[in-house]
Each structure stands twice: as C-alpha cells, then as structure tokens.
C-alpha positions, -999 to 999 in steps of 0.1 A, spaced: -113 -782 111 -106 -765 79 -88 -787 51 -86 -795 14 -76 -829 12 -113 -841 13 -120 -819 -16 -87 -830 -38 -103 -865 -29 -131 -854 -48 -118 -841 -78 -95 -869 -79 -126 -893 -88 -128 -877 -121 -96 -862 -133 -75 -869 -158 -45 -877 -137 -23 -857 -116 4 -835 -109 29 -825 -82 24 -797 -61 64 -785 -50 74 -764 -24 93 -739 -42 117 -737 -17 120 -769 1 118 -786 -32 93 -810 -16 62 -824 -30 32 -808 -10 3 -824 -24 -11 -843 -55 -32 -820 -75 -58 -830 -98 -55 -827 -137 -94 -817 -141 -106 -830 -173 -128 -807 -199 -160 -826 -187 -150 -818 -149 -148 -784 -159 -182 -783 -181 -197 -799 -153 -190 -781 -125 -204 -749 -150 -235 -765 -150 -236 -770 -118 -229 -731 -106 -258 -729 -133 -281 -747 -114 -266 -730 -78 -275 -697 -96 -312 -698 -94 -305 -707 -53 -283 -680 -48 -299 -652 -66 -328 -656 -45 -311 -651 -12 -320 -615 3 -288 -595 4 -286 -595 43 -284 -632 36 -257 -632 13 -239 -605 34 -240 -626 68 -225 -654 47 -197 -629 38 -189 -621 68 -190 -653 88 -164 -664 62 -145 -635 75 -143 -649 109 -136 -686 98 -107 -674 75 -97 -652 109 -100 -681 130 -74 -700 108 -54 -676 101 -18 -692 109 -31 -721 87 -41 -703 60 -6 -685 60 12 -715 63 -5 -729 33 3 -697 13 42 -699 25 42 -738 16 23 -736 -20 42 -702 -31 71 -695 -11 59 -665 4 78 -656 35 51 -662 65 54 -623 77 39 -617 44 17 -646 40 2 -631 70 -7 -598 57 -25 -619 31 -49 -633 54 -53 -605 74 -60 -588 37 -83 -613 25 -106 -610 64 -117 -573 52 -121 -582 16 -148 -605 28 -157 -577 51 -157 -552 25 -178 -575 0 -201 -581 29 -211 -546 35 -213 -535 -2 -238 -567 -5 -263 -544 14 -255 -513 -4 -259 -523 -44 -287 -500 -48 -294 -482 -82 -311 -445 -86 -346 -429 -94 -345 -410 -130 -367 -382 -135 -384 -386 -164 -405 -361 -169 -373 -340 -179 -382 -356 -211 -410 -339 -234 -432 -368 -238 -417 -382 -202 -450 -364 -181 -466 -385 -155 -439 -413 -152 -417 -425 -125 -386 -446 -133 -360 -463 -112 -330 -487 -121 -322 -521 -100 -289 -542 -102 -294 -577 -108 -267 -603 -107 -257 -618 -144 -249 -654 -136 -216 -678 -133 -186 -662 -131 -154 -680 -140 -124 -669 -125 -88 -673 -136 -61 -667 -107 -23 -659 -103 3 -680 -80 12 -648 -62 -15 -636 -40 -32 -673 -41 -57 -659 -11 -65 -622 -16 -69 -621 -54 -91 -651 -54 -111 -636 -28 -110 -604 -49 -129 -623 -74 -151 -643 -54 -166 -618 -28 -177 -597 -51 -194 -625 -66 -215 -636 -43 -222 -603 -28 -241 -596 -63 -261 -626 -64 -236 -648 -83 -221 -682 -84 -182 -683 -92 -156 -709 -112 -124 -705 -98 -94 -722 -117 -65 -710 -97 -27 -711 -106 -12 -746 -111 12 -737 -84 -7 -727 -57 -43 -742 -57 -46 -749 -21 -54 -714 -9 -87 -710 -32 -96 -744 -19 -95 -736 20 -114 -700 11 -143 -724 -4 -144 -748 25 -140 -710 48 -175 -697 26 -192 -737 26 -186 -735 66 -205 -702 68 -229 -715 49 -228 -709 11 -241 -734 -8 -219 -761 -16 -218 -752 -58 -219 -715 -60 -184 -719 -56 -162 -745 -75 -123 -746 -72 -113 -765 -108 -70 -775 -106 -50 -783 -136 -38 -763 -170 -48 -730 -169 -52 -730 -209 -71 -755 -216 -101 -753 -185 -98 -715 -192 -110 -723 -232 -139 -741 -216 -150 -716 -196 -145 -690 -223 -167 -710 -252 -194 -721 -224 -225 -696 -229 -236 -704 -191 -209 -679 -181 -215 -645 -179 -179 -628 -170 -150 -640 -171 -123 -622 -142 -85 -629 -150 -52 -619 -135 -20 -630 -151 1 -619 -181 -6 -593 -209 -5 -620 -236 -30 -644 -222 -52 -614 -214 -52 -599 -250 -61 -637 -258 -94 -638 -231 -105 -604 -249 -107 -617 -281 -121 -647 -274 -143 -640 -247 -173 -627 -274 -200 -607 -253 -190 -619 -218 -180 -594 -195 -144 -592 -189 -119 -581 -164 -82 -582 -168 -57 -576 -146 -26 -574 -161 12 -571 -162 29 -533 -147 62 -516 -135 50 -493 -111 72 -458 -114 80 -436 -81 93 -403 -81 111 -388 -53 115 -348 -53 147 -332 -37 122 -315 -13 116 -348 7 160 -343 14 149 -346 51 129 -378 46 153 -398 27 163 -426 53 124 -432 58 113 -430 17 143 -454 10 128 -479 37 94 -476 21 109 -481 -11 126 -513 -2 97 -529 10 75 -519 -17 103 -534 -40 115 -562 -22 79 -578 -6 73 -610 -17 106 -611 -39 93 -589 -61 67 -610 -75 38 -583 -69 22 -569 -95 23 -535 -79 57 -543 -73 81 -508 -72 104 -515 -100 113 -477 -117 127 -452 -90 136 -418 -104 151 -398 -81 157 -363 -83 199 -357 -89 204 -334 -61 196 -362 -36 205 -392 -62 237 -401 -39 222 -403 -8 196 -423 -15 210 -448 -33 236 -453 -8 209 -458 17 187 -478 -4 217 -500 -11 222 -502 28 187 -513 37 183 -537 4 215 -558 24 202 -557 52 171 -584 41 174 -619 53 173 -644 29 155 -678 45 128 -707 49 94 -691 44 81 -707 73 105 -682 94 89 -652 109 128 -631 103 126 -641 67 124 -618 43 137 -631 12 127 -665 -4 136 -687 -35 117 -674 -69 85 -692 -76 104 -713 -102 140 -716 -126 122 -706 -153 118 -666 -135 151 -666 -119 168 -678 -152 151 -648 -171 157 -620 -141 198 -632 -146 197 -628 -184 175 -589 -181 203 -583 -152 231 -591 -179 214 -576 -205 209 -537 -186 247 -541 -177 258 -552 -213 239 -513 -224 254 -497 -194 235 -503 -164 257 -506 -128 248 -530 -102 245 -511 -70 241 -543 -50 230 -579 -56 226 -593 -94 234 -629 -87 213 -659 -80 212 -674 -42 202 -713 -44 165 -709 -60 160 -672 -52 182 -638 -63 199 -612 -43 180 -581 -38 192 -568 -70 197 -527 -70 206 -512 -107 217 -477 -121 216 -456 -152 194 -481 -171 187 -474 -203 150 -472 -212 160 -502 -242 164 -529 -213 140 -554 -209 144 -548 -167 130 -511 -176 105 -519 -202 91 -551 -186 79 -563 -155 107 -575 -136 82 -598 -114 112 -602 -93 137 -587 -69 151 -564 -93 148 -523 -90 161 -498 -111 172 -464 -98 178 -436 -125 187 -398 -118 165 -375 -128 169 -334 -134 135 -324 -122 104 -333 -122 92 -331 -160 122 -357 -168 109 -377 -143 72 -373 -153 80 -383 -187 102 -412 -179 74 -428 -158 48 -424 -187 72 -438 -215 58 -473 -203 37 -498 -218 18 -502 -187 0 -475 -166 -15 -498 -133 -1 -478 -97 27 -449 -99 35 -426 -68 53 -396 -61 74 -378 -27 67 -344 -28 66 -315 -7 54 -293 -37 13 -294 -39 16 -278 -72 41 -304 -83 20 -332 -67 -14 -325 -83 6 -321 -119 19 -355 -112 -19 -368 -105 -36 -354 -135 -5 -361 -161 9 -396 -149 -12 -422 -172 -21 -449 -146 -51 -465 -128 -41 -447 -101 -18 -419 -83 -2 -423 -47 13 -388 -36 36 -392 -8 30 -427 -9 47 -462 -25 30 -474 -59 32 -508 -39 -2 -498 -20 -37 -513 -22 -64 -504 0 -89 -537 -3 -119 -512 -12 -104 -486 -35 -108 -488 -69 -82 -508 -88 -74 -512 -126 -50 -503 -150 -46 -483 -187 -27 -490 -216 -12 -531 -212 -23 -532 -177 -56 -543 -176 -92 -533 -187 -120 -528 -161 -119 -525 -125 -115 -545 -96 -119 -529 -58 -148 -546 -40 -174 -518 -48 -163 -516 -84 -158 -554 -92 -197 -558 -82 -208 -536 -105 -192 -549 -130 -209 -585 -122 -244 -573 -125 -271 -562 -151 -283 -526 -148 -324 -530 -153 -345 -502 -156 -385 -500 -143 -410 -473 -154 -441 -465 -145 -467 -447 -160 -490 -435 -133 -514 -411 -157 -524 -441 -175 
C-alpha cells in the first residue's frame, strides 16, 4: 500500500522543524511537513550523485519498464492519488482525477521515448578534408536534475519533470510547493515500487527559496527545471551560471472567436467556461482574454454568463463540485482588488466579482481596458475577461499586446484567417478551433516573451536533459 507518512518520518529525523500542511478548504491540518534543512538538501544532492553512476548504466529497456510499471502503480491508486491532490490543493476530485489519469500517460509517454533517444549519422565526407570518415552523435544523460514545482498541478507537473529524467539516464531533486508536497512524495514511492532505485529520486519539503539557492550554487547539478512565477524565474536564470535551465512561467492565454462559428456559439461558450473556470482558474493555461467578434458579442456573453452560473461551488471531495475555495487569502484578496480595479477604469461585471467563504464567484468581466492588472496579468483565478472585437486584426493585435506568449487559440471557419492567426500570434503554441486551455502530455510545450524559456513535452524535455556527443571514425587511417 502506497503512502508518505513513512517517508515524512524520514525526513523528519533531520529537519529543521516543521510546518502545517492545511486543507485549503476544510481549513484542517492534513499533515506535518518537514522544514528540510540546507544540509538535508546538500545531502540528498550527493546522494542523487552517487544514484547517477547506477542509473546511467541501466539499458534503456530497463529504464523504460521502470517507467511504465509506475504507470500502472499510479493507475492502480488512482482514487488515492486524487484524493491526496483534492485534500493538499483544493482541487475539486472530477479534476483531481484528470490529473492522475494525466500523469499514467506522462509515465507512458516518458517510457516509450526512453527507447527512442537516438541521435543521427553525419556525412562527413561533405567536407573537403572529411574523405574516408564515418561520424555519428549519441545522447548521453548530464546528471542530477533539481526540480522546482508549483501547488497547482502537484502530480502531472512533477511527473513532467521527473519522467523525462529518468528516461534519459538521470537522477532528479524534486522540491515541490510548500502547499502541496504530498503528491510528488506518493509518485516517488509509485517509481521506488516499480523499482527505481531508492535515491535517483529525492522529494526535499520546506521553503522553496532557500533549498532552491542550494540546488542552484551546488555544481553536482546539471539542470535545474522550474515552474512558478516570472520573477523567481528571471532570478533561476541569472543565477543558475552554466546549468541547463527550464522555466515555465506565468501566461494569460488569449482566444478569439470569429462571427463565422455563429452556429457554434452554445458549444464554444461551454468550452470556454471550462477552459476558464477548471480548477478555479488557477491553471497556467488558464483562458483568461476572450475576444469575440462584435457581431456575435451579445450572444455569447449572454450564454457564457448562463453557463458560468450554472457551476457548483462545493467540498472538493464531491464528484458535482465544480468550484472550490482559492488556494489561499492572499490570491483571493488580490483577484478582489484587480476586480475593483478593471471596474474603477470601466470594466462591467457580467456575473460574479465577489468572494464566496475562501473561494470567488466565477467572475465574468466586459470592456476591460488593456491598463488593468486582470488584462495585463495572470489572473491565476476564476476571473475572465470578454472584450468585443471588430474583426479579426483588432483581435490579432489585442492578443499579442501581452507580456506573455505561452497557449492562444482561435474559432474559425476561415482557413485563410486561421493560418494568419498561427504564423502571426507570438506564443509557444497555436490551437485553431480549439481552447488555449489544452495540453496533449506529448506535444511540445513552452512559452516566448515572460512565459518561459525552453521546452517541456516528454520528447522535448529529454533532450534538453542530455549531452549531445559526437563519434568519428577514420576508417582510411
């Protein structure tokens, strides 16, 4: 049986202290979560060090059964796992769900790619001097990865991070979200009960700051993978010296929806409320900017308005539950005074816009103005802004006057239109007839401008955990 109190025991012999873990909406303490100290943390490096040389020479249909026997333990637990997420972060247990179902074919995913990192022959003879040589590149994995990880997918973007990892040949830190460390810690036990060895993966708890400086001035690790805020990422950068980096970062995803999709409305504007409303907003794919076109403006933001009411707030533990408390005070405190603020320059709450015990009302808003902070930062919350667009361009424009370019999507009936929209919009990526709020676990994934740097996507995230090596062979010698 799957469970993380034996490993919490274990920190717990050398941590600083500890901290509550709440329930943010029960209010209840869950669990007492260790307060890792520097030295755990420095330890547990060397230790992944030491795992390294183990797991880099296991054959990659090693590593790949591994991967995918995880994917059947995780399966096999699946209601647990999701009633760990719901507890730890809130996240209503329909959702939760879709997490763990998530996470089983990100381990799938990582396992097949495990037997596919293959590299290419190079002709070099195409040289001038390159006669009677044969030359062909090989991926080799870098080291110990340390991973930093958000509180709202506490499951799939760990497992983002950590099956790409060991697919390559690596060992992995994980220092997960003060909020919700639980998840990462069941994955772990998940891989150790498929059999991974026991330190090429280390779950470290406590203040993300301070363990993440040790991990970024260790020289034992070779990449550092973060998700979280623009601000802390711009600090990882710049600190990070020649590690390999990956950031994830803040976005408010932009959708456009033409007046030829008139005959689609009722279905776009369900779409749209899910992709806005999941998880209470607090997805970093989140749809946040909806411009729609101002011959079908009306409609749709009547129906939008009708579908947004008709969510049920609740216990996350409830299957009908479809709206929770916020993560904390602290986010619905801000998402009130950005509400205030977009009315205060003109703004028009459609529906919602006021706080319900530790969660806010599904919160539609109108003619924003492109000066508030609900349109020019992520909301991270169930907030949406609808604006009415004349055609196409305004809306093309308004969707690239962002600081952050991650997912954007488009309804269209118009080809011409759509493929305009896919070579102009400056984002990660494009989703014609399609929500931004839409990740498949193998595409490609990263963002421009304040939305991240490199790539994530189980395919992409390996190679960006390996060494590219080069062999020649001169066979005229």
């Amino acid at each position: 049986m799957l469970n993380y109190q034996s490993y919490l025991e274990q920190l717990t012999e050398s941590a600083d202290g500890s901290y509550p873990l709440i329930n943010p909406h029960t209010k209840e303490e869950i669990e007492r979560i260790s307060e890792c100290s520097d030295e755990q943390m420095k330890q547990a490096i060397n230790q992944a060090n030491q795992a390294f040389e183990t797991l880099r020479r296991m054959t990659a249909h090693e590593r790949s059964q591994i991967l995918d026997r995880a994917s059947e333990v995780v399966h096999h637990y699946k209601e647990f796992f999701a009633e760990t997420i719901a507890k730890e972060a809130g996240k209503p247990l329909k959702y939760a769900l879709g997490e763990v179902d998530r996470t089983v074919e990100t381990l799938k995913f990582s396992a097949i790619e495990a037997r596919k990192l293959e590299g290419e022959s190079i002709p070099l003879d195409a040289a001038p001097n390159g006669a009677g040589r044969d030359a062909y590149t090989i991926f080799e994995p870098i080291g110990v990865v340390g991973a930093i990880t958000p509180f709202n997918f506490p499951l799939n973007l760990v497992v983002h991070k950590v099956g790409p990892a060991i697919a390559a040949g690596n060992t992995i830190i994980v220092k997960p979200a003060e909020k919700t460390p639980l998840s990462s810690i069941l994955l772990r036990e998940a891989l150790i009960e498929a059999g991974l060895p026991e330190l090429a993966l280390i779950v470290i708890t406590g203040d993300g700051p301070r363990l993440g400086k040790v991990l970024l001035d260790s020289e034992q690790i070779k990449k550092v993978t973060f998700t979280g805020s623009p601000e802390v990422g711009r600090t990882i950068k710049s600190q990070a010296g020649l590690k390999k980096v990956t950031l994830e970062l803040g976005n408010n995803s932009a959708l456009y929806i033409d007046h030829s999709q008139e005959q689609r409305l009722e279905d776009i504007a369900q779409q749209a409320v899910t992709g806005s409303f999941s998880y209470n907003g607090q997805v970093c794919i989140s749809t946040q900017r909806i411009y729609v076109h101002q011959k079908i403006a009306d409609p749709f933001i009547q129906l939008f308005k009708k579908k947004t009411k008709e969510l049920i707030y609740g216990n996350p533990l409830d299957s009908t539950t479809d709206i929770s408390n916020l993560i904390d005070e602290t986010s619905q405190n801000r998402l009130l005074e950005w509400i205030a603020e977009a009315k205060e320059l003109g703004a028009s709450v459609v529906t919602g816009g006021k706080s319900y015990e530790g969660g806010l009302e599904p919160t539609v808003l109108v003619n924003v103005s492109p000066e508030a902070k609900i349109y020019k930062e992520e909301a991270f919350g169930p907030v949406v802004i609808v604006n009415t667009v004349q055609d196409g361009e305004e809306a093309l424009e308004s969707m690239n006057h962002s600081q952050y370019g991650l997912n954007a999507g488009i309804f269209t009936n118009d080809m011409k239109q759509a493929l305009q929209f896919g070579h102009k919009l400056n984002v990660g990526q494009v989703l014609i007839n399609d929500l931004p709020t839409l990740r498949f676990d193998h595409m490609p994934y990263g963002g421009r401008k304040n939305s991240g740097y490199g790539y994530e996507g189980v395919k992409y995230a390996i190679q960006e955990m390996v060494n590219r090596k080069m062999i020649s062979l001169n066979y005229s010698f």
